[in-house]
N, C-alpha and C positions, 0 to 999 in steps of 0.2 A: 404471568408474573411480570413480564419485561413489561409491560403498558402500566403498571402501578408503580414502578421505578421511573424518575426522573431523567435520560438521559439527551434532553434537547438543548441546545447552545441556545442563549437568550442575547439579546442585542448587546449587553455588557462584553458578556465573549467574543462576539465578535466585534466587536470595537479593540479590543485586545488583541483578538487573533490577526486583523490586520495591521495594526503598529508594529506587531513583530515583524509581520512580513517585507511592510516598510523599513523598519532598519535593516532586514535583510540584504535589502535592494540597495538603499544607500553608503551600507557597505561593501560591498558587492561580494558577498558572501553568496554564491550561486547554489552550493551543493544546501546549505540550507533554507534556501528561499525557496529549490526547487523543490524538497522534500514538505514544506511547510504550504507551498501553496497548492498541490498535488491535495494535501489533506484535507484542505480547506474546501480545494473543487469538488470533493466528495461528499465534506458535510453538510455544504449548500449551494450546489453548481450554482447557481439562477442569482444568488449574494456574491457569486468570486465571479461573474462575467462583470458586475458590474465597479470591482475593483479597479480595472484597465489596469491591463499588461502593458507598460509598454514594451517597444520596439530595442530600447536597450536592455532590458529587461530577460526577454526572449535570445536575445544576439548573448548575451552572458550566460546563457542559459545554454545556449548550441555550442560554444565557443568548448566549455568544459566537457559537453556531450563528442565532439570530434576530436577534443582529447581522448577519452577513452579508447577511441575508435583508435587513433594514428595509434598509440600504446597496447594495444591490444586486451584490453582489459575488459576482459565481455559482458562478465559477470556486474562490473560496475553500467557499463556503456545500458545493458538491459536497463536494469534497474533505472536509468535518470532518463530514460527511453521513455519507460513507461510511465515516470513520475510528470514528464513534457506532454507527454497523451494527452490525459489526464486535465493540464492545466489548459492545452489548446489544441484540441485536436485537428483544428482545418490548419492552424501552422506548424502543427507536428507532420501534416501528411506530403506538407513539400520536403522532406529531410530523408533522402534516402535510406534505405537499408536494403544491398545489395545479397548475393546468392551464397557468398563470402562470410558477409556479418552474422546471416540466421543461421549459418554449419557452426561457426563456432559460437553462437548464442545456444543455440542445441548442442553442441560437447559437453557446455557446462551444464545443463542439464542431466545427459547423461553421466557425468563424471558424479554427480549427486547421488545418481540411481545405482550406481556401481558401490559408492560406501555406505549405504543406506542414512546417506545426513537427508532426513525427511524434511527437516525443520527448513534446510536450503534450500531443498527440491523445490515444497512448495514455494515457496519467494521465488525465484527463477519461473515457476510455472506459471505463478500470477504475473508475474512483469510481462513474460511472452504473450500469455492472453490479453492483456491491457493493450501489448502494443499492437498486436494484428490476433485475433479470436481464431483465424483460421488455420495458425499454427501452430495451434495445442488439441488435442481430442483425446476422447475415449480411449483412443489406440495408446496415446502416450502414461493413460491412468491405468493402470491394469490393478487386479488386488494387490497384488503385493504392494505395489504403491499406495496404494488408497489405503490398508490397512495399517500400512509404515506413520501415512501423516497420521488416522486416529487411534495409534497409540501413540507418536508423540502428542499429543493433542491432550490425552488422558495422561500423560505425563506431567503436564503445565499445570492440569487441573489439581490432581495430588498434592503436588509440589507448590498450588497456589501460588505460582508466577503469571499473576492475571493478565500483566499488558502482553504478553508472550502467547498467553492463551487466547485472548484477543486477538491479537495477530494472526497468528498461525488458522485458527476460525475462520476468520477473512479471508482471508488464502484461500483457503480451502471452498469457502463458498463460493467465492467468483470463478475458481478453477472447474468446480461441476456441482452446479447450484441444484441441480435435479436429487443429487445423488448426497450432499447433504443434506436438503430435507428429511432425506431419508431416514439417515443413519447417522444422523447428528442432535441431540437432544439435547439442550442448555438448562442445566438444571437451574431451579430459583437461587439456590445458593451463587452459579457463578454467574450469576443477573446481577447480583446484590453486591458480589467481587468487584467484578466489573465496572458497577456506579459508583460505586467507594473507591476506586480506581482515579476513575475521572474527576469527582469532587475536590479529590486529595489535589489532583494536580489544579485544579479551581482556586483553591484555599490560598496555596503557594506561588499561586501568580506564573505557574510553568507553561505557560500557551503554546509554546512547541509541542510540551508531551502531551497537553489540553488535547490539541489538536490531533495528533495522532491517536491519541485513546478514543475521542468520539469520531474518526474517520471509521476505524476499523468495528465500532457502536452501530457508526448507521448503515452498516455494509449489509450486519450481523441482524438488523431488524428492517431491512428493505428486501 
């Protein structure tokens, strides 16, 4: 069903998608330049290499990232970690993250697992994997876990809060792609959600949530 639905960006969108990004830059609006361009490196690395980063660009982009860090803020710090991956991963790998940053990037995690907010866990769990793959595993998924995100997951669906279901989907696939295949079925229905999802934000000229909606699109169909 997904391959009879439209869900590919065409040169329009992204002529769009990067003018945002650009005003992002020249305003120096970092937290959503780095969220925006993270999206974009997903739904065509090979088209956002050839955007050029610059070098201010990247420095406002660490500058707010070592904020986090001096603030202690890990949960945030994750997350723009992994969004900087993402958008450049040979200048993301000179940026430390010492023995320090991963115990309390993993509390937050745990502190997830301890209320059952699945819907964070995963986010936390993808940031972690984005930023290093080898400090998340099987051992950190256990059923309970995995059964927590797909009933939130069948919650979204229900409740047809698509871009949510979208998200958290994504999540989840990158988190244990094996084990989605599995035990993850996308019915035609929220195919159809989903591209009426993205259209809507097309129509409206939203290129930030454009983009975010076909980030987590092409995650869900790669």
């Amino acid at each position: 069903m997904a391959g009879e639905l439209h869900f590919d960006t065409n040169a329009e969108d992204w002529q769009h998608m990067t003018a945002e990004l650009a005003n992002y830059s020249k305003a120096k609006l970092w937290r959503d330049y780095t969220w925006h361009g993270a999206r974009m490196a997903v739904i065509d690395p090979e088209k956002f290499m050839q955007i050029g980063l610059t070098d201010a660009d990247w420095e406002g982009m660490r500058r707010e990232l070592e904020n986090y860090r001096r603030e202690k803020v890990w949960d945030s710090f994750a997350a723009r970690a992994a969004r900087m991956a993402l958008i450049d991963r040979k200048r993301f790998a000179q940026i430390p993250i010492d023995d320090t940053a991963w115990k309390n990037i993993s509390d937050i995690l745990r502190t997830y697992l301890v209320r059952n907010d699945w819907n964070n866990f995963a986010g936390q769990a993808y940031h972690i994997k984005t930023i290093d793959p080898s400090k998340i595993g099987d051992a950190e998924i256990t059923e309970k876990v995995w059964n927590g995100m797909m009933t939130q997951l069948k919650n979204f669906e229900q409740l047809e809060i698509w871009g949510q279901y979208a998200k958290l989907a994504a999540y989840i696939k990158v988190i244990s792609p094996e084990r989605f295949a599995k035990d993850v079925k996308i019915s035609a229905g929220a195919w159809q959600r989903m591209a009426e999802e993205l259209e809507l934000k097309r129509q409206k000229n939203y290129w930030a949530a454009f983009a975010a909606q076909a980030s987590r699109i092409k995650i869900l169909l790669t």
